[in-house]
C-alpha positions in Angstrom: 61.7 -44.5 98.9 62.0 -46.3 95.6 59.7 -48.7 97.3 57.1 -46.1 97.9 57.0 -44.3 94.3 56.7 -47.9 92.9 53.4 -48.0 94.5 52.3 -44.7 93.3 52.7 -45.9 89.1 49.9 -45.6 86.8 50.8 -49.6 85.6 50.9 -51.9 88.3 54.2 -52.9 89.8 55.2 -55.8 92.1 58.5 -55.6 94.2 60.2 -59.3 94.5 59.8 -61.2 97.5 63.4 -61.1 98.3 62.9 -57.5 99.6 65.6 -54.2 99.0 68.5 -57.0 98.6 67.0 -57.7 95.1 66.6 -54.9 93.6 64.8 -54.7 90.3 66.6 -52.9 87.1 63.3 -51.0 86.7 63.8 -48.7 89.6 67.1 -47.9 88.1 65.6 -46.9 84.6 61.7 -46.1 84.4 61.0 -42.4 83.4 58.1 -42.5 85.6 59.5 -43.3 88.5 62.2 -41.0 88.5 59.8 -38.1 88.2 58.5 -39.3 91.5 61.6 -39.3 92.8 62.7 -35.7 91.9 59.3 -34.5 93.2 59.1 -36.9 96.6 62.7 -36.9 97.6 64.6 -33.5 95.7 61.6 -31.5 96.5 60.2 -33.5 99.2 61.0 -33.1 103.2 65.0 -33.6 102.5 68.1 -31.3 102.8 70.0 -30.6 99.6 74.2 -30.4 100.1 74.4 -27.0 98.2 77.6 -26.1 98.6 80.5 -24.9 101.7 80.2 -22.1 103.0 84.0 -20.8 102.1 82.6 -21.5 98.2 80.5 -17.8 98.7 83.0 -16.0 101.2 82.4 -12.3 100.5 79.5 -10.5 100.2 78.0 -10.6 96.3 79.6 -14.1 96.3 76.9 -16.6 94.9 77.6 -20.3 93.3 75.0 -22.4 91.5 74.4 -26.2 91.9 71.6 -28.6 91.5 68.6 -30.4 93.8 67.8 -33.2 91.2 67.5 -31.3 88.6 66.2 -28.2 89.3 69.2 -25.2 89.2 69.8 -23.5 92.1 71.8 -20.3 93.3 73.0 -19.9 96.3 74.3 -16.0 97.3 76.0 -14.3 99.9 73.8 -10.9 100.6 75.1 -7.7 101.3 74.5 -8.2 105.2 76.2 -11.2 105.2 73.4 -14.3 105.4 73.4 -16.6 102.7 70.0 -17.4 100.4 69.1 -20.0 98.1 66.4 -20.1 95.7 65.4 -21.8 92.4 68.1 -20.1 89.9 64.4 -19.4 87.5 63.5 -15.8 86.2 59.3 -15.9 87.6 58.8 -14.4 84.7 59.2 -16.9 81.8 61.6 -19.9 83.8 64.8 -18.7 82.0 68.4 -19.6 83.9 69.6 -16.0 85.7 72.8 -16.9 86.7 74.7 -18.1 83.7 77.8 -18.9 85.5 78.9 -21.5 87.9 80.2 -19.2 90.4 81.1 -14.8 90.7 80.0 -11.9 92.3 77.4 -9.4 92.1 75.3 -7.1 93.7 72.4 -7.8 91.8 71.1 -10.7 89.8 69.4 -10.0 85.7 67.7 -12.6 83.6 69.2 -12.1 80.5 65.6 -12.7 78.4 63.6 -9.7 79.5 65.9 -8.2 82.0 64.0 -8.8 85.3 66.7 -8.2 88.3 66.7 -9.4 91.3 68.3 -8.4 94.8 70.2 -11.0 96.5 67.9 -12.6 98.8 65.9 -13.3 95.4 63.3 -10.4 95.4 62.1 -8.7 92.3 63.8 -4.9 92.2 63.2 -4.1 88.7 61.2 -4.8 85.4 62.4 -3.8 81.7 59.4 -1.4 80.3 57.3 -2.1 83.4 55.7 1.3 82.5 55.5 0.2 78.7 57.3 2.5 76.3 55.1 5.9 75.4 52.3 5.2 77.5 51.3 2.1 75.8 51.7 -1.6 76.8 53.6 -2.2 80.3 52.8 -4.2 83.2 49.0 -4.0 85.2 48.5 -1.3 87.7 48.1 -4.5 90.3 51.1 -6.1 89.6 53.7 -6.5 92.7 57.3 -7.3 92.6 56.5 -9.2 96.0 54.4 -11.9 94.6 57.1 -12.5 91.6 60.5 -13.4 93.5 62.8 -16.2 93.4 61.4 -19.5 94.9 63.1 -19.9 97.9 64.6 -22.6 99.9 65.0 -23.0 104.2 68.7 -22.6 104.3 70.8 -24.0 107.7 74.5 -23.9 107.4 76.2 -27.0 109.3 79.4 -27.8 110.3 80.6 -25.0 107.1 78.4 -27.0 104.9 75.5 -25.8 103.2 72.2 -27.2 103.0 68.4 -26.7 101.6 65.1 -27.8 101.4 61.9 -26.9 99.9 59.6 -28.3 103.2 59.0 -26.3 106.1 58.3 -29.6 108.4 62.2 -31.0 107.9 64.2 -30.9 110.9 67.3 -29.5 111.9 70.4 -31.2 109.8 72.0 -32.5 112.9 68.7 -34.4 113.6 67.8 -35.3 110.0 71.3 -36.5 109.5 71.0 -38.8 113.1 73.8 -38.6 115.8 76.1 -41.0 114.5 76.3 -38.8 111.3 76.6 -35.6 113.1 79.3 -36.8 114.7 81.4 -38.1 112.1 80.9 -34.7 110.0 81.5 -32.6 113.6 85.1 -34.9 113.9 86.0 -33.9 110.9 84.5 -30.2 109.6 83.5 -29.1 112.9 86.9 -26.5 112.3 88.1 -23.8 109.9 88.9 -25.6 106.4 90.7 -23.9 103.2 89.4 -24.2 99.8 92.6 -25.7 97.8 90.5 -26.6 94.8 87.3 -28.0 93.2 86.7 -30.3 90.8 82.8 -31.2 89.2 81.6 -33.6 86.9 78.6 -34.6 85.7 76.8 -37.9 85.6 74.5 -38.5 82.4 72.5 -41.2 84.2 70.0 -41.9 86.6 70.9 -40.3 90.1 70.8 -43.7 91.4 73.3 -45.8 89.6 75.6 -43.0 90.9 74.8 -43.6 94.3 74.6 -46.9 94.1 78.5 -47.1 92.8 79.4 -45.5 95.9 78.1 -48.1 98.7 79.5 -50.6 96.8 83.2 -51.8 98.2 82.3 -54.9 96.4 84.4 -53.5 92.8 86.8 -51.0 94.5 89.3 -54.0 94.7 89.0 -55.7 91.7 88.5 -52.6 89.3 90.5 -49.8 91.1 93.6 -51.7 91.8 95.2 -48.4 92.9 93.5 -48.8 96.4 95.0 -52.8 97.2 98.4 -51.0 96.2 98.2 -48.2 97.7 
């Protein structure tokens, strides 16, 4: 993928010879192509971990969370089936869910006070009708065409995912069988939430991902694991 968004740069860029095994410290830091990558992979034909489904057990529940960086809230509706859309007022792009995690039945945008249900549609507009006759929203306007964006949702294995593409294929099948069965082996069962902990990373999603594949420095820098 890096690959691929290096070829799409407005200044010309040649990947060494060496292939993937060399990879150049430009991929890791160049602004623009890590806007391709938030709009290619994050937002591209890819499912998005959101969260477990034991994080949003009741119904109100909702938790927010990340695709690159775009916020996202995911909800637990009334009836039961769980949502996720961009966590965006359509009005004017303000956050609407200020917390991490709660419950509610609906969701407001604390700027202008648009609420929303939660599957993400628009219930109600502050001064929709202006105040004394004057001002107020269009006689055209529909609540319809001014939801939440929304995202496919699948829960797997108590884990759930999104994506912005309609063409990605079931998790099971996007993940590839020997995947699915290693996450089947060991979520495919009831689980108990006994904590959480976050953090976040003020870097380039890659460098992050990167530290994880490499057993390379677990043994010389976390000694812990050799004693252990």
């Amino acid at each position: 993928m890096a690959i691929a968004a290096a070829n799409q740069l407005s200044e010309p860029f040649a990947w060494p010879e060496a292939g993937v095994t060399r990879v150049p410290y430009r991929v890791f830091s160049d602004p623009e192509i890590y806007a391709l990558e938030q709009e290619r992979i994050f937002r591209g034909p890819v499912w998005n971990f959101l969260c477990l489904e034991i994080d949003i057990p009741n119904p109100g529940d909702f938790k927010t969370t990340f695709i690159g960086e775009i916020p996202i809230v995911v909800t637990r509706d009334q009836d039961g089936e769980i949502h996720a859309m961009v966590n965006r007022c359509a009005h004017k792009g303000a956050l609407v869910c200020l917390k991490e995690r709660g419950n509610c039945q609906t969701m407001s945008c604390v700027y202008h006070a648009w609420t929303y249900d939660l599957k993400g549609q628009l219930k109600g507009v502050a001064f929709r009708n202006g105040i004394r006759g004057k001002g107020g929203m269009p006689e055209d306007f529909d609540p319809q065409k001014h939801r939440l964006e929304p995202l496919r949702v699948q829960v797997y294995c108590g884990l759930v995912f999104g994506t912005f593409s309609e063409e990605t294929e079931p998790v099971p099948d996007f993940l590839g069988p020997a995947i699915d069965h290693h996450v089947r082996r060991n979520l495919g069962r009831p689980v108990k939430m006994l904590g959480s902990h976050s953090q976040i990373m003020h870097n380039n999603w890659k460098l992050y991902a990167e530290n994880l594949r490499d057993s390379y420095h677990a043994t010389l820098l976390h000694t812990f694991y050799t004693t252990f």
